[in-house]
N, C-alpha and C positions, 0 to 999 in steps of 0.2 A: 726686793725679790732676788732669790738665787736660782739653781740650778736644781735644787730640791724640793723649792718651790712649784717649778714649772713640770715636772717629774710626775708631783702630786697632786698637780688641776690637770693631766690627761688621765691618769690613773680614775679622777671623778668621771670623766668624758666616757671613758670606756665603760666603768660600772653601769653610767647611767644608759649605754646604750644596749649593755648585757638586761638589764632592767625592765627595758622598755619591751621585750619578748616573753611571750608564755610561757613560747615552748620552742626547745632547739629548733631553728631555721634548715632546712638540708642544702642552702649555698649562701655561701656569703661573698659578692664581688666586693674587693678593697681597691678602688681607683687613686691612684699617686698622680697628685699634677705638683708642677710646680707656676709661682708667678711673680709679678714686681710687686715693688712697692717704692716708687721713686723720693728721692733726699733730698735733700737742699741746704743743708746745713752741717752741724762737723760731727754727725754719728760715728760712732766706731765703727772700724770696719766698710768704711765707706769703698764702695769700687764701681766704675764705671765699666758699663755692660754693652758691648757691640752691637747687640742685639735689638734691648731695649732701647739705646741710644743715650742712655741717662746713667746717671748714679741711682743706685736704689738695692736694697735687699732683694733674696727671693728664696723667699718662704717655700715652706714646704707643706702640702692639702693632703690630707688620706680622707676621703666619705668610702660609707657601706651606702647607698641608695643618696638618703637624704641626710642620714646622718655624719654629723661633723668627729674625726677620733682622735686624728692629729694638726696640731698648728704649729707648724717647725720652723722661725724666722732661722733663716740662714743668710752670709755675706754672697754679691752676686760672682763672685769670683771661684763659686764653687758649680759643679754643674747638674743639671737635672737630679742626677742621679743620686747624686752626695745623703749620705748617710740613710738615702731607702733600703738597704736592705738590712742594717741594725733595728730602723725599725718594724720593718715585717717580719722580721726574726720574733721582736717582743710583742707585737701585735697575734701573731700566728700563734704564742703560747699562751699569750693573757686568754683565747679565744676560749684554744681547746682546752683551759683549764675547766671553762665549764659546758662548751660543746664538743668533747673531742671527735663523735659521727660526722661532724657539720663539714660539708667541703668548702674550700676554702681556694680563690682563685684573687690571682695579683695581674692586673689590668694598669697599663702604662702609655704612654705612647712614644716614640722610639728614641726618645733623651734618656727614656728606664730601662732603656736594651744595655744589658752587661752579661756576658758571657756566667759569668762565676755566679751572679744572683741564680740564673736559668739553674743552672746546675744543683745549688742551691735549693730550689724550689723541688727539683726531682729529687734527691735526698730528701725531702721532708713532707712530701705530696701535697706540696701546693701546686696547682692548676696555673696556667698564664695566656692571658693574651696582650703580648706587647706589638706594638710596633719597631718596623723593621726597615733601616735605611736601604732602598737600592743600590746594586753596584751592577759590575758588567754581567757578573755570573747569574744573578736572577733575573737579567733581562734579556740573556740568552736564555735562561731556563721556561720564559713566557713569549718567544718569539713566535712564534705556530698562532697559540693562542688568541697572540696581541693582533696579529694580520686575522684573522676570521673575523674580531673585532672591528677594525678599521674596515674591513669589508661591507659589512653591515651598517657602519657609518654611512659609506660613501653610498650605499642602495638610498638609506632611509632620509639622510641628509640632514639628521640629528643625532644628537650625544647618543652616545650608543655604552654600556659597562657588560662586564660580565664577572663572573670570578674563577678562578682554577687553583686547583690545590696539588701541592706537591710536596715530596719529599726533598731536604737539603741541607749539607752538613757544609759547616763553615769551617777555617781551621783550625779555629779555637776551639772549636764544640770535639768533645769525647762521644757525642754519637748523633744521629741524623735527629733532624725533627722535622712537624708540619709545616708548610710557610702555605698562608691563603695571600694569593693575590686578587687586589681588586682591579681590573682593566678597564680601563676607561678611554674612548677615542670622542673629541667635540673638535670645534674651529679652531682651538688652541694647540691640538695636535692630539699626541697619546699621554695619558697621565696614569701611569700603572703605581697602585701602590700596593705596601705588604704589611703582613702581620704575623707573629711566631704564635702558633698552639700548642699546646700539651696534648691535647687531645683530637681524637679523627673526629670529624664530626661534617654538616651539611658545610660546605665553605660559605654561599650566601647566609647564611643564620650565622656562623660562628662572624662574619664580618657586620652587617648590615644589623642585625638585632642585638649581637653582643657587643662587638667592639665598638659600632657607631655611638652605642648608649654613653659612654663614657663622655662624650659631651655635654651631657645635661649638668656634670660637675660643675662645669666652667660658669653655669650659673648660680650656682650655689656659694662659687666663691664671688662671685660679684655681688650675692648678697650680703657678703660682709663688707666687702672691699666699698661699695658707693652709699650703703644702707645704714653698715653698722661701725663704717670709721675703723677698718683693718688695716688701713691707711696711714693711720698715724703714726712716726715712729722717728719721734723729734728728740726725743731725751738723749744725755751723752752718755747714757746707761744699758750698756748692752740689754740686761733682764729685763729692764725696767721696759723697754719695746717688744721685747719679746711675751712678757707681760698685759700691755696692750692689746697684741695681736690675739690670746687666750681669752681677754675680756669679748673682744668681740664675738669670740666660739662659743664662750657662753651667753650671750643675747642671742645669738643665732640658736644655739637649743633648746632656748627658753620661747622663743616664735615657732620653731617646728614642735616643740610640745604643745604649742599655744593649739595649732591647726588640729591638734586632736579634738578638739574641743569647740571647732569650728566647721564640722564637719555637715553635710548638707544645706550651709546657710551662700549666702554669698560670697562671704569675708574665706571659701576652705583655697580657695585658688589663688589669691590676691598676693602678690608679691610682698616681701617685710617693708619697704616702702612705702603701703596704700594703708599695709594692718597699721604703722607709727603712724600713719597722719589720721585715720579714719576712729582707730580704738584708743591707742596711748596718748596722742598728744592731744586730748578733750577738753576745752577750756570747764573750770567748775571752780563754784563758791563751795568751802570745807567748813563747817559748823560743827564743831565738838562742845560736847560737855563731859561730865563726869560717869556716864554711863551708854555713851554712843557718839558715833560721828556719822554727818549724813553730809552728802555729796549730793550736791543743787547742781543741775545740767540745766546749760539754758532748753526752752521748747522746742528752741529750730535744728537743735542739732540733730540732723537727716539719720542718723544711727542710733537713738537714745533707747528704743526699742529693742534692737541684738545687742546691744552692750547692755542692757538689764538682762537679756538673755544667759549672757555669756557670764556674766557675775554671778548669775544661779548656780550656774555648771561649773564653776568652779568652787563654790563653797562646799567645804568640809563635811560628807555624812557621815 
């Protein structure tokens, strides 16, 4: 495996997600997380992470909803951010080569906060909501707000949140933008946190429906990570893990394609771990001859019924 290699299994990732739409979408949220993948052994590029506590790589996740578009192993010595915004550059034009109406918003959480990306994104209109570290200037800028809160704690004698939205320019920033706070006062005291928008909008909705959403990511990538062996990355071959990490985004594509296809039955919700133990890994006697192979299921197998279902629905009309 090279470098040209891995270029042109996301180049299939993204086709295949351009593919899977009828018809132009009008927003597409691109969520960037990053995570580990701990070592043990003498990979390249080995670096021990404060954070995680360990040696380990950390890759880099882009999904549109459920879809997987990039699998970026990176060394951990690099930070969040590291080379996100080459690839939302190349992502953002792969897009509009064939939606260019479609909006297009980049969703981070505040390891993706970089001045120059933001700027970036207004140059090219892409939309954002990242996350925003606190300092003293925004928690003067939610003082008022934060005591009406605490107020209300102390009435009701439970967690109490709210949100307010404001305008704030940082020094770095060439001009003002939104910042939604969310305020939060429980026993642990006040816990205000923030997020940067492009655009005005409800502050509850742009935080709680849009920005909260991006946590469903984090299990999508645990479905590679505990499911599909994203994990491994033993070789003293840089590509060759890198590699790895691409096999598992295609078994993960190939299960959420699966779910098209498993739709109204039991099996449409079921995690890649119930679909591998309940559909793929089915014990069965294989009987071929020269003009057919037929597959012998024992009788007790509790699924033998939606698995003949599901092998209708996917043969060939």
């Amino acid at each position: 495996m090279d470098r040209q290699a891995v270029v042109e299994a996301h180049r299939v990732l993204w086709q295949q997600f351009i593919d899977q739409h009828e018809a132009p979408p009008k927003e597409l949220v691109l969520d960037f997380d990053g995570t580990d993948i701990p070592l043990h052994g003498e990979q390249p590029a080995k670096h021990f992470h404060r954070y995680y506590d360990h040696h380990c790589y950390l890759p880099l996740y882009v999904f549109c909803g459920r879809h997987l578009l990039v699998s970026y192993l990176r060394p951990s010595y690099y930070s969040d951010a590291r080379h996100s915004w080459a690839i939302l550059a190349l992502l953002v034009r792969f897009i509009r080569q064939h939606w260019p109406a479609t909006r297009i918003v980049f969703r981070g959480d505040a390891g993706f906060y970089r001045p120059r990306l933001l700027e970036w994104c207004d140059r090219n209109g892409v939309d954002y909501l990242v996350g925003f570290s606190k300092n003293n200037k925004l928690l003067d800028e939610v003082k008022i707000p934060m005591a009406r809160v605490r107020h209300y704690y102390r009435q009701a004698g439970e967690k109490m949140s709210g949100v307010y939205r404001f305008q704030y320019r940082a020094r770095s920033w060439k001009r003002s933008r939104w910042i939604v706070s969310r305020l939060e006062h429980s026993e642990l005291g006040a816990n205000p946190r923030f997020i940067i928008s492009s655009r005005y909008d409800d502050g509850a909705k742009l935080y709680y429906q849009r920005y909260c959403a991006r946590g469903d990511m984090e299990n999508r990538i645990k479905d590679q990570q505990l499911d599909l062996f994203a994990d491994r990355s033993s070789s003293t071959d840089w590509w060759a893990n890198q590699w790895r990490l691409l096999l598992s985004g295609f078994a993960y594509t190939l299960f959420e394609r699966l779910r098209r296809y498993l739709k109204n039955t039991v099996f449409e919700r079921m995690s890649i771990h119930n679909l591998r133990l309940k559909l793929i890994k089915v014990a069965a006697v294989v009987i071929r001859n020269t003009r057919r192979i037929r597959l012998m299921i024992s009788e007790h197998y509790p699924w033998k019924d939606e698995l003949s279902q599901l092998v209708g629905r996917l043969v060939p009309t």
